[in-house]
Backbone as CSV, one residue per row, in Angstrom:
resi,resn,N_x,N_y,N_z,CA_x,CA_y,CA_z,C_x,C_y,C_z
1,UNK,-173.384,-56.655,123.002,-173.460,-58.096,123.009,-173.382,-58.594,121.570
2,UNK,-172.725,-59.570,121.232,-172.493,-60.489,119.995,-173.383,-61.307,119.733
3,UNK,-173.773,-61.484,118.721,-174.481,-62.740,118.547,-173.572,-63.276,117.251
4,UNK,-173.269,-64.794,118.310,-172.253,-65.871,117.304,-172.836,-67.584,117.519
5,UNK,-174.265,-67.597,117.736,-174.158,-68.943,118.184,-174.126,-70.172,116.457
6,UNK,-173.874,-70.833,116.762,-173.365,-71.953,115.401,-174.815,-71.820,114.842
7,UNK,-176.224,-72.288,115.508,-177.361,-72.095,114.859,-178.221,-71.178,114.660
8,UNK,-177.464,-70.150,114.197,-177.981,-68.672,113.984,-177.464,-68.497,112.657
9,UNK,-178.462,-68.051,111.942,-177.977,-67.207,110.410,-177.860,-65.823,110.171
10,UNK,-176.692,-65.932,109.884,-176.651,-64.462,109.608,-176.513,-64.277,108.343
11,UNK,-176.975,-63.621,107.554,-176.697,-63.719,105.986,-177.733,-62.701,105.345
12,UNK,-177.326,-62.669,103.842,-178.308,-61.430,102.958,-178.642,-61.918,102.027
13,UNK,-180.020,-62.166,101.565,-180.816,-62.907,100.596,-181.577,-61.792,100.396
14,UNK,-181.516,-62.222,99.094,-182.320,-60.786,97.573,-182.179,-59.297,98.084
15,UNK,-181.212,-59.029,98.834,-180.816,-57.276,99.310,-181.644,-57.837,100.935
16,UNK,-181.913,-58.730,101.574,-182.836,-58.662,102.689,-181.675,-59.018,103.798
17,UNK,-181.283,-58.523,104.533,-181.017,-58.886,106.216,-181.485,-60.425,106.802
18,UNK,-180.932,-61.472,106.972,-181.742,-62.453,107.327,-180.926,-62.953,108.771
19,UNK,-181.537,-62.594,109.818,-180.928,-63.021,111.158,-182.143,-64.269,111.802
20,UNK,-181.751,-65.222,112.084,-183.091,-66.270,112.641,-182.296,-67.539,112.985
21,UNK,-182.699,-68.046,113.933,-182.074,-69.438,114.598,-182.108,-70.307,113.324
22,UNK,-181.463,-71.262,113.457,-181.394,-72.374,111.624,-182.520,-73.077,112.016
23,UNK,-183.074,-73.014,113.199,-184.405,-73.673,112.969,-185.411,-73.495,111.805
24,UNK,-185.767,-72.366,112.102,-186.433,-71.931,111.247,-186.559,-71.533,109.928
25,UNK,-185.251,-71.925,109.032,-184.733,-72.190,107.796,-185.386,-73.855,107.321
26,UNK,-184.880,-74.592,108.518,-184.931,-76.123,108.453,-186.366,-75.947,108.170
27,UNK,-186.727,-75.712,109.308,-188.803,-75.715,108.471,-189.566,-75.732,106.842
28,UNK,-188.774,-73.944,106.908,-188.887,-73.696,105.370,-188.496,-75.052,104.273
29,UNK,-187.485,-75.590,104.518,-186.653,-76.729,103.443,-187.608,-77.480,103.598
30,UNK,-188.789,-78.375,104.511,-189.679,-78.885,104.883,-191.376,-78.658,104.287
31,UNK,-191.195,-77.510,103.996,-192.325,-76.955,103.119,-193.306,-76.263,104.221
32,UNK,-192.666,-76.050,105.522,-193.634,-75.307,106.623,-193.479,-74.105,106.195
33,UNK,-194.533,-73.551,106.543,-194.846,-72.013,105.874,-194.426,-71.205,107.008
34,UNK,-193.670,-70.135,107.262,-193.969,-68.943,108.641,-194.285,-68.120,107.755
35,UNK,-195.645,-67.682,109.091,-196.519,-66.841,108.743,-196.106,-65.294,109.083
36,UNK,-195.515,-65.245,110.768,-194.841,-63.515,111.103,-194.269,-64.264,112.492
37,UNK,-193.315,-63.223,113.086,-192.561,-63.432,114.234,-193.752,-62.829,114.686
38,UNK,-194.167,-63.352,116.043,-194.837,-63.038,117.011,-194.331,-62.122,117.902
39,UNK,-193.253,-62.793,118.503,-192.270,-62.302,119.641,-190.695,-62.616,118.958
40,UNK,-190.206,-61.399,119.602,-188.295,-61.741,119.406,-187.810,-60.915,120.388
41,UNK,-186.696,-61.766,120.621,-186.305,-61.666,122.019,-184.557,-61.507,121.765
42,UNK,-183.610,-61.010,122.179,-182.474,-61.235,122.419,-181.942,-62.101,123.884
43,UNK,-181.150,-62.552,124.169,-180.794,-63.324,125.713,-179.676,-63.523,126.111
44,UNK,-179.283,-62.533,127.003,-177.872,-63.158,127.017,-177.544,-64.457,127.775
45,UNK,-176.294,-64.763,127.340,-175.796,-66.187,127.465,-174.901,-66.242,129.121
46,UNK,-175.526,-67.135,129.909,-175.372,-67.159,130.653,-173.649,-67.619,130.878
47,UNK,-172.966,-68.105,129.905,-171.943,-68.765,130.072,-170.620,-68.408,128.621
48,UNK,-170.739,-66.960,128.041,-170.132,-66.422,127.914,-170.894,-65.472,126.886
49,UNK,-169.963,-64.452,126.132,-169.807,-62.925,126.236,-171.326,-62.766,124.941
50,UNK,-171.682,-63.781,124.950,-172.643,-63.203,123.538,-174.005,-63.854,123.868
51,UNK,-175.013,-63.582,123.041,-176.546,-63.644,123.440,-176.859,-64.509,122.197
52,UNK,-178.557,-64.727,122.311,-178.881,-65.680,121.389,-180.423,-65.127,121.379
53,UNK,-180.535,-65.400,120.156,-182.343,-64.782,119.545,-182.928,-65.962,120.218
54,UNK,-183.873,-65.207,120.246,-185.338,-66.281,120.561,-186.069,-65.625,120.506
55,UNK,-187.060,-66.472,119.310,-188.337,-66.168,118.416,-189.579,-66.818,118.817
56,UNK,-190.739,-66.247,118.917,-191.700,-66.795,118.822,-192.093,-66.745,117.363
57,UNK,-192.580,-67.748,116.681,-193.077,-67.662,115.612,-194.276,-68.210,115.100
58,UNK,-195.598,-67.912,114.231,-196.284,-68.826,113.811,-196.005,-69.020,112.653
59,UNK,-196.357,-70.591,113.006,-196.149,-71.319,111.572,-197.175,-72.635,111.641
60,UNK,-196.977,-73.619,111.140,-198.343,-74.679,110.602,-197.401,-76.478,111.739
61,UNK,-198.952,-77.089,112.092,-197.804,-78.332,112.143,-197.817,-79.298,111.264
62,UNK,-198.203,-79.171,109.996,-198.077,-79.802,108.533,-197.451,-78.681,107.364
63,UNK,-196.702,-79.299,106.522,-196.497,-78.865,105.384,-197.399,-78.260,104.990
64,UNK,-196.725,-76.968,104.236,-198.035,-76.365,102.756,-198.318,-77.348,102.371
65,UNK,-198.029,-78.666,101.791,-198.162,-79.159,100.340,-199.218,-79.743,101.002
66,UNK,-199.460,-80.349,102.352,-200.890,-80.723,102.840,-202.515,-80.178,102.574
67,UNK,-203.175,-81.072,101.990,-204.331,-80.260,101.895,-205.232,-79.551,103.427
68,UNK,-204.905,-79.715,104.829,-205.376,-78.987,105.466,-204.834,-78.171,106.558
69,UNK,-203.351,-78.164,105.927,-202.618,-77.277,106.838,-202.757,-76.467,107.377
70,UNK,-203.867,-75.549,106.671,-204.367,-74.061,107.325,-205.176,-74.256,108.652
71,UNK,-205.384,-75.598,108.816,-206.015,-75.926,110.025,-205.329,-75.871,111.561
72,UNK,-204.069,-75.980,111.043,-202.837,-76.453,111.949,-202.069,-75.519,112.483
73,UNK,-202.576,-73.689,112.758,-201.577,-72.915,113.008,-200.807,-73.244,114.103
74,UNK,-199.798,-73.128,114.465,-198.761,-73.054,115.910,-198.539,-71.859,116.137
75,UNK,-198.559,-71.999,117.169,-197.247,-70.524,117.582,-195.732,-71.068,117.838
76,UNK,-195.185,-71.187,117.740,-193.882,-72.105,117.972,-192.431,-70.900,118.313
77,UNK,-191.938,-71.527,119.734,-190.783,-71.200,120.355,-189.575,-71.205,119.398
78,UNK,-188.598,-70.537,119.117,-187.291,-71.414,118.267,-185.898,-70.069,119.081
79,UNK,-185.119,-70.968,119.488,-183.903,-70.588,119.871,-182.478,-70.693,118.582
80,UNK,-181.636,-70.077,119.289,-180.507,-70.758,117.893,-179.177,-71.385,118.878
81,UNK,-179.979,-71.822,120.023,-178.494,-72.565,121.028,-178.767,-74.113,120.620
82,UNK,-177.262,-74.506,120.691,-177.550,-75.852,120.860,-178.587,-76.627,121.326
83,UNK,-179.118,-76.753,123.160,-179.772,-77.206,123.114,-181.503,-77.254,122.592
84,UNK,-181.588,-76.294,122.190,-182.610,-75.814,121.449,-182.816,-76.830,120.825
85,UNK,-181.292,-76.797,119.505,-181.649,-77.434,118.352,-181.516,-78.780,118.321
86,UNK,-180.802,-79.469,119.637,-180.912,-80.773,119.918,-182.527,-81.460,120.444
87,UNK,-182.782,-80.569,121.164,-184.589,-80.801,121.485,-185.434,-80.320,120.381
88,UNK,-185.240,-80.154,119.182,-186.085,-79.458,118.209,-186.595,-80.902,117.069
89,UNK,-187.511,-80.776,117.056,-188.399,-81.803,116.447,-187.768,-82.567,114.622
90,UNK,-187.357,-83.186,114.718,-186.651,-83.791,113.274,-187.839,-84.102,112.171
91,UNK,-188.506,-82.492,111.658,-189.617,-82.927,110.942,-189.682,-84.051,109.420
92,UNK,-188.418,-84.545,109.506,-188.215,-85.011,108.080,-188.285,-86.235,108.231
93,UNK,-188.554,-86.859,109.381,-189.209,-87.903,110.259,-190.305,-88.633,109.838
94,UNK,-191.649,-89.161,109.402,-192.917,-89.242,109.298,-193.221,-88.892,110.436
95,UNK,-194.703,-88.040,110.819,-195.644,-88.194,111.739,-195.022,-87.013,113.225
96,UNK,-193.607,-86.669,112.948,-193.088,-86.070,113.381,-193.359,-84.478,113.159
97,UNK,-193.980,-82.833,113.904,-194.305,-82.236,113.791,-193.797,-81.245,114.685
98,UNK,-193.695,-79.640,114.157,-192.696,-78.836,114.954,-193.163,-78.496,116.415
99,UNK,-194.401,-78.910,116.390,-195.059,-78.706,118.465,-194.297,-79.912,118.600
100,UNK,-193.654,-81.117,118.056,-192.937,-81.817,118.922,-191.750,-81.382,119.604
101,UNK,-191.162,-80.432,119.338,-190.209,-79.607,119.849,-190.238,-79.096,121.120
102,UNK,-188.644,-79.594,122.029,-188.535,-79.130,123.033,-188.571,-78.017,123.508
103,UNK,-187.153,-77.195,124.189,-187.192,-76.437,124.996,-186.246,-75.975,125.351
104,UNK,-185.137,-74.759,125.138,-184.144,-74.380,126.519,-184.255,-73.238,127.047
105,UNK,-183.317,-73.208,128.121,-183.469,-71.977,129.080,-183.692,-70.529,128.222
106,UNK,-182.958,-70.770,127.339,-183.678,-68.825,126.506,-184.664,-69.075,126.306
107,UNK,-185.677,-70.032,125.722,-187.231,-69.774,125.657,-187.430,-69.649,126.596
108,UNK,-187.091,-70.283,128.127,-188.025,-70.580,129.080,-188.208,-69.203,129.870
109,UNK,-186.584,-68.309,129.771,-186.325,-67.235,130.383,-187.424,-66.139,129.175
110,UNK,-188.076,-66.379,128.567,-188.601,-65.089,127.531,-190.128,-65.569,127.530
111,UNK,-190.604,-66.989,128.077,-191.506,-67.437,127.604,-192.678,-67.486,128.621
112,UNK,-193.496,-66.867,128.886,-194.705,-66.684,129.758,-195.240,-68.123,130.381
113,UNK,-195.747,-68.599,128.947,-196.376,-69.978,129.096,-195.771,-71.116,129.845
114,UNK,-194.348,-70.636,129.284,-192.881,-71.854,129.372,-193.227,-72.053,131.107
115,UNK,-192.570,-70.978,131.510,-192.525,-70.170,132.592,-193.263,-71.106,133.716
116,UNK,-194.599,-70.772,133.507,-195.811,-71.179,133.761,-195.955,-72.755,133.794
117,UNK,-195.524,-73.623,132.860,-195.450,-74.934,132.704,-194.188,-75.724,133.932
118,UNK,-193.493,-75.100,133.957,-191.884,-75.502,134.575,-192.280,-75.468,136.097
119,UNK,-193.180,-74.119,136.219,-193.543,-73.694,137.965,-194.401,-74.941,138.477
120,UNK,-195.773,-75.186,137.177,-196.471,-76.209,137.846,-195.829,-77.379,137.912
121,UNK,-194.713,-77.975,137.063,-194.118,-79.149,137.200,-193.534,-79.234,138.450
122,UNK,-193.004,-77.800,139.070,-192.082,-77.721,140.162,-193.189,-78.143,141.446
123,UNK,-194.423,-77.663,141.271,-195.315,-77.438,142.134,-195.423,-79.619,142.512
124,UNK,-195.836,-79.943,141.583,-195.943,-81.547,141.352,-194.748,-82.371,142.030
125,UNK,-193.542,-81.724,141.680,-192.351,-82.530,142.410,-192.331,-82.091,143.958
């Protein structure tokens, strides 16, 4: 399986391997800290020949430069498909924070909690 999706990096910084949805670049430029991948996942693509990462990651829902960020860990979902990155939180926003971030089917297909959230919504309708 390939991995080619547009919001995926593939690239080599200081001799390092760097594969990760551009989400999670965008953060960094933001001054959000990640702390370690939790979970990583590969997925294939339901609608042609190549797959797409999906990361669990922790990271903060304030900037380092905040004085109480350390208060704020997340665990946070990040895909590198489109709709991922169309539902993904525009932290450069005010007041705007990366738990504002949506959702697509590769998290939901890798994601316990996700999973879990979607069933009870189903349960409600």
């Amino acid at each position: 399986m390939k991995l080619d999706a547009e919001n995926l990096n593939l690239d080599v910084k200081d001799g390092r391997l760097v594969i990760e949805p551009q989400y999670v670049e965008y953060l960094r430029e933001f001054d959000y800290r990640i702390e370690e991948i939790k979970e990583l996942h590969v997925v294939e693509s339901s609608s042609s020949d190549s797959g797409h990462i999906v990361a669990k990651i922790q990271t903060y829902d304030k900037p380092e430069k905040a004085s109480d960020y350390l208060d704020h860990s997340i665990d946070l979902w990040c895909c590198d498909c489109w709709a991922y990155r169309q539902s993904s939180a525009d932290v450069s926003e005010p007041d705007v924070t990366p738990s504002d971030s949506g959702t697509c089917k590769h998290v939901t297909s890798v994601s316990k909690v996700q999973r879990a959230e979607n069933d009870e919504s189903q349960m409600q309708l």
